[in-house]
C-alpha positions as CSV (number, residue, x, y, z in Angstrom):
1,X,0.0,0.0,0.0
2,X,3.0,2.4,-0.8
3,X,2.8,5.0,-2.8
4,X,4.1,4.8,-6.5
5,X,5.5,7.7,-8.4
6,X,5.8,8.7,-11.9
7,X,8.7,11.3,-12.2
8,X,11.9,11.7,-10.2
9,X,14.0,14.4,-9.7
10,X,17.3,16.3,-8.7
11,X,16.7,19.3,-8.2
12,X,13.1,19.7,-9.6
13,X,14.7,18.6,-12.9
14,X,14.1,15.4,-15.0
15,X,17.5,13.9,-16.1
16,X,18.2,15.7,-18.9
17,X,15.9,18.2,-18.9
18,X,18.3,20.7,-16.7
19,X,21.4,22.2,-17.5
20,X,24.5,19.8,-16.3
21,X,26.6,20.9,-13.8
22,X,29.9,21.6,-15.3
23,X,33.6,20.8,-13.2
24,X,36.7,20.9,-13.9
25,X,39.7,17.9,-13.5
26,X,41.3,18.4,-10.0
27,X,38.7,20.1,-8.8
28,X,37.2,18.7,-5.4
29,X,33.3,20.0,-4.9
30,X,31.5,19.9,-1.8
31,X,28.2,18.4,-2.6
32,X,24.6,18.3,-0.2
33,X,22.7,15.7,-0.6
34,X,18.9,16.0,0.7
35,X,16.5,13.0,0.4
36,X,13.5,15.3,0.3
37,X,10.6,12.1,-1.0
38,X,7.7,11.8,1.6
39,X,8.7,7.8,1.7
40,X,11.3,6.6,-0.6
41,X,14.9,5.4,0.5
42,X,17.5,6.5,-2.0
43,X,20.6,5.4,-3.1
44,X,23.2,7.4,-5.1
45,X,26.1,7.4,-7.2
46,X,28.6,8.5,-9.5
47,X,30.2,6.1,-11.9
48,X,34.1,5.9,-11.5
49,X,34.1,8.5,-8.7
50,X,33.8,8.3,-4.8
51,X,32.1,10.2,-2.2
52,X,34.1,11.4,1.0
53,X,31.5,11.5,3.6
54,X,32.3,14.3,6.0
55,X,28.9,15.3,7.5
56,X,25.4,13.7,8.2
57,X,22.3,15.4,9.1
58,X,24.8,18.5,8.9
59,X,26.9,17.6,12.2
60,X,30.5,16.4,11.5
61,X,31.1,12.7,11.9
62,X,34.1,11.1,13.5
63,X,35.4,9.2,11.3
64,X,35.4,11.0,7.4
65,X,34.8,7.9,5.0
66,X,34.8,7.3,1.7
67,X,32.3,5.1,0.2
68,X,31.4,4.5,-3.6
69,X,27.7,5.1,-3.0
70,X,25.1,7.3,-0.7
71,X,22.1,5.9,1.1
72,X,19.4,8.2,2.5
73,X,15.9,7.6,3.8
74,X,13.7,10.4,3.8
75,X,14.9,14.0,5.6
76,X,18.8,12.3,5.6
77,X,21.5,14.7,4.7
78,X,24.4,13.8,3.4
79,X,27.8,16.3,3.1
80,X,30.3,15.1,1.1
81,X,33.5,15.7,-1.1
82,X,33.9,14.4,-5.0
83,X,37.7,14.9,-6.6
84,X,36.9,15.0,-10.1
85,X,39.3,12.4,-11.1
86,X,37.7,10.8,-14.2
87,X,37.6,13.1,-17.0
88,X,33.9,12.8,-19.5
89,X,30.6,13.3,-19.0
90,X,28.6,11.2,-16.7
91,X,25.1,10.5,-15.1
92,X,24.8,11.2,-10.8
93,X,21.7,9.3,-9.8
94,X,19.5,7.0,-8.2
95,X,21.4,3.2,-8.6
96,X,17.4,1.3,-8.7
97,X,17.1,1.5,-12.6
98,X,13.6,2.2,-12.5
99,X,14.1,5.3,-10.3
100,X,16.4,6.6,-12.3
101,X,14.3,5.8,-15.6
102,X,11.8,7.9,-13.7
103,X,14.4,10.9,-13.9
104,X,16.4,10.7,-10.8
105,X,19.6,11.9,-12.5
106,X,21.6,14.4,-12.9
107,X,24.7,15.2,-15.7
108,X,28.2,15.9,-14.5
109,X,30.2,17.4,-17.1
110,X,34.0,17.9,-17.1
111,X,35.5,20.9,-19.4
112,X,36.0,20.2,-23.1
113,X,34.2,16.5,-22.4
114,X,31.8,15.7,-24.9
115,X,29.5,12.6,-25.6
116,X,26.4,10.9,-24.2
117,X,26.4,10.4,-20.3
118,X,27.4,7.6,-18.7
119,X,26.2,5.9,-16.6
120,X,27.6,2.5,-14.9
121,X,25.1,0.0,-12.8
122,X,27.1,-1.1,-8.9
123,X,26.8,-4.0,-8.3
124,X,26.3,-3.9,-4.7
125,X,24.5,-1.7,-2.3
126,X,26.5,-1.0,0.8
127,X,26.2,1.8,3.3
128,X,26.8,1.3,7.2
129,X,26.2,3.8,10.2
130,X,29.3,1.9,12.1
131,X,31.8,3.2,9.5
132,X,31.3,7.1,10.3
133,X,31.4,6.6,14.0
134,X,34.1,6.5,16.9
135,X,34.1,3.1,18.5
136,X,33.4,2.9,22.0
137,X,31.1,1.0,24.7
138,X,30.5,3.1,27.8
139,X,28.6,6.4,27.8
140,X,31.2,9.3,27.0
141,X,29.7,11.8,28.7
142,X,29.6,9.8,31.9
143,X,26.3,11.5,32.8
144,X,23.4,9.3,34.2
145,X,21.3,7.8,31.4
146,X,17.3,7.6,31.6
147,X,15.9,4.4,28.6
148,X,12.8,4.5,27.3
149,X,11.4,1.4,25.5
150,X,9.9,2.5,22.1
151,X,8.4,-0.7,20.2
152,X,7.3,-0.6,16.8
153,X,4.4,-2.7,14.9
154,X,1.4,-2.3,13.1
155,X,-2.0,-3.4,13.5
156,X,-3.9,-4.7,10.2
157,X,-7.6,-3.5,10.7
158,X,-9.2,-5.8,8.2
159,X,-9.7,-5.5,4.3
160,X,-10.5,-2.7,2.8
161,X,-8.9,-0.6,5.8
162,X,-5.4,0.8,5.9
163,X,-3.2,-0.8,8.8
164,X,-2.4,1.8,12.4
165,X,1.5,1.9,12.8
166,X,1.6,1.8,16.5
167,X,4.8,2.9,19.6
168,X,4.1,0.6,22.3
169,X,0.9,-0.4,21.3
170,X,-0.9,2.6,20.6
171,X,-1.4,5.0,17.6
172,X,-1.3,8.6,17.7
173,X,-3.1,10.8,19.2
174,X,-3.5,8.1,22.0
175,X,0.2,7.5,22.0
176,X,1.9,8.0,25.5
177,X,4.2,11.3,26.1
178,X,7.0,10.3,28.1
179,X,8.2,13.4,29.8
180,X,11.9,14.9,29.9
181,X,13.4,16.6,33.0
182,X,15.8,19.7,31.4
183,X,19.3,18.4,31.2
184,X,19.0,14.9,31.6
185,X,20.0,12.5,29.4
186,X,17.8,9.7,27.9
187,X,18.2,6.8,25.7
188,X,15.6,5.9,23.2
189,X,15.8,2.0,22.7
190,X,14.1,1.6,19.0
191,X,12.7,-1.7,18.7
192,X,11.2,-2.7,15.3
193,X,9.1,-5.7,15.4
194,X,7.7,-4.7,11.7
195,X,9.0,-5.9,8.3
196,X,9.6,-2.3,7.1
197,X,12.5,-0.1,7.6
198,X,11.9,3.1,9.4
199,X,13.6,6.4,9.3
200,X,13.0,7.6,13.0
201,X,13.2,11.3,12.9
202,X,13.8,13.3,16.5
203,X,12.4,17.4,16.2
204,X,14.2,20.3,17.6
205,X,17.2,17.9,19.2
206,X,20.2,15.8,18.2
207,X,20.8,12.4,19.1
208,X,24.0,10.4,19.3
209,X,23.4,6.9,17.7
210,X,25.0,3.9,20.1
211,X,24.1,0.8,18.5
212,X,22.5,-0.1,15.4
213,X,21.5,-4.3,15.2
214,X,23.4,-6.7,17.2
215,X,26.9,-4.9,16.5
216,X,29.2,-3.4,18.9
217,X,28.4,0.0,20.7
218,X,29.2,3.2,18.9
219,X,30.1,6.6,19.9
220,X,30.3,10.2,18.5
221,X,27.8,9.9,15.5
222,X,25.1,12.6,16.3
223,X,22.1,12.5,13.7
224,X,18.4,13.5,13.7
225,X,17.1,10.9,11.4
226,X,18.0,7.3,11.7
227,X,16.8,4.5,9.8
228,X,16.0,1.5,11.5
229,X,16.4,-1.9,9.4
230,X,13.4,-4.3,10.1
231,X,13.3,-6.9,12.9
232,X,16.1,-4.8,14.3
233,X,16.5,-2.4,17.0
234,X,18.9,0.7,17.4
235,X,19.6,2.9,20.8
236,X,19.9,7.0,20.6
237,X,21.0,9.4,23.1
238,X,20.2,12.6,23.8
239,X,19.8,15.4,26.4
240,X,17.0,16.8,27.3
241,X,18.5,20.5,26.2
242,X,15.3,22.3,24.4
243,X,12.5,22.5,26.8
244,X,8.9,21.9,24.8
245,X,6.8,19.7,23.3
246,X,8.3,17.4,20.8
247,X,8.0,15.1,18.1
248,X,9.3,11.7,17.4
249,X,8.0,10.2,14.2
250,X,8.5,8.1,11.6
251,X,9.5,10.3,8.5
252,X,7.8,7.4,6.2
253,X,4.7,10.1,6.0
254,X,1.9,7.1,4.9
255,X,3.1,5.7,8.2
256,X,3.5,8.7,9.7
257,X,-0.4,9.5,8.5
258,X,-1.5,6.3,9.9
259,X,-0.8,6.9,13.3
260,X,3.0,6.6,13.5
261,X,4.3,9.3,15.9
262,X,4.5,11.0,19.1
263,X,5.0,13.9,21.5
264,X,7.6,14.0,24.6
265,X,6.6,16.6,26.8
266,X,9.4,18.8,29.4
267,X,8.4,18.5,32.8
């Protein structure tokens, strides 16, 4: 019951129906990535050049990276640097091939190149959190650490009717609104019992992520937006640093719609 589109975009332009954008050899650009789709994950690249991820959700990360692709599910942000190594013209976009056939593309054009764009099909799809971040176990800030449980799962409601996305049960409005003492620090413990992914999105705070899966504990890696693999869980941290009331929701907006969000209240 997701949503199917038509046309893709970069930019608000069609592949090839925008100007391309036009670099030199040696040069290193600085690009921003934004996935700005109500519910689609992306995933990005640019044949026979790599990306040098310095900054995600627009905070630094700890470890710079360089990676042959980008992943983003909806509201990511991806910083990163390209050294235009590989003289010609050549297609940035969407890797799914029937994304891209949509339009998700964009030309990159070195000077005096010439030709039709290129484009080269990866053969995998890699992208991990754990590769950005510091490794470490224990809390860094040593400061006390309040969890909350947060449990994901839908309830089908019979044919005809679209299923309620549910935290701990219950849909929003009814949701509960766990409430934040100013300064303290909390850990959300994300636990997705669903069969979708879900890009958890945290308003008007950042949040350092500590695990995501069964892998080791990380530190350092502060986002706003974390996707959350199905059958999976992930733990956030954050402090309590911006008293109001504040949203936690899952940026996947027919979930979102259908009763996937909800408010933590300051004491």
């Amino acid at each position: 019951m997701n949503p199917v589109y038509d046309v893709s975009t970069i930019n608000g332009k069609m592949l090839g129906a925008g100007d391309p954008v036009r670099v030199k050899q040696g040069e290193r650009v600085l690009i921003h990535v934004l996935n700005s789709s109500p519910t689609e994950v992306h995933w990005i690249a640019l044949p026979s050049h790599s990306f040098h991820v310095i900054s995600l959700d627009g905070n630094s990360v700890p470890q710079p990276h360089t990676v042959s692709m980008l992943r983003l599910a909806p509201a990511e942000r991806v910083s990163a640097v390209v050294e235009m190594n590989a003289p010609g013209v050549w297609v940035l976009g969407e890797v799914r091939k029937h994304v891209q056939e949509a339009g998700m593309g964009i030309v990159i054009e070195y000077a005096s190149a010439a030709g039709e764009p290129v484009w080269t099909q990866p053969n995998d799809l890699i992208w991990d959190y754990h590769q950005f971040s510091a490794l470490g176990g224990a809390n860094q800030s040593g400061d006390e650490v309040v969890p909350i449980a947060l449990d994901f799962d839908s309830k089908f409601q019979g044919h005809g009717n679209e299923e309620l996305w549910r935290i701990n049960g219950k849909s929003y409005p009814n949701t509960d609104e766990p409430i934040l003492k100013t300064g303290q620090r909390y850990r959300l413990q994300l636990k997705n019992l669903s069969a979708d992914d879900h890009p958890m999105h945290l308003h008007r705070h950042t949040f350092e992520v500590r695990k995501v899966g069964g892998t080791s504990e990380m530190h350092g890696l502060r986002k706003d937006v974390l996707l959350v693999p199905a059958k999976s869980t992930a733990e956030v941290e954050f402090v309590a640093d911006n008293p109001g009331r504040t949203l936690f929701h899952c940026h996947q907006q027919d979930h979102m719609d259908r009763g996937f969000m909800m408010v933590f209240r300051y004491a």
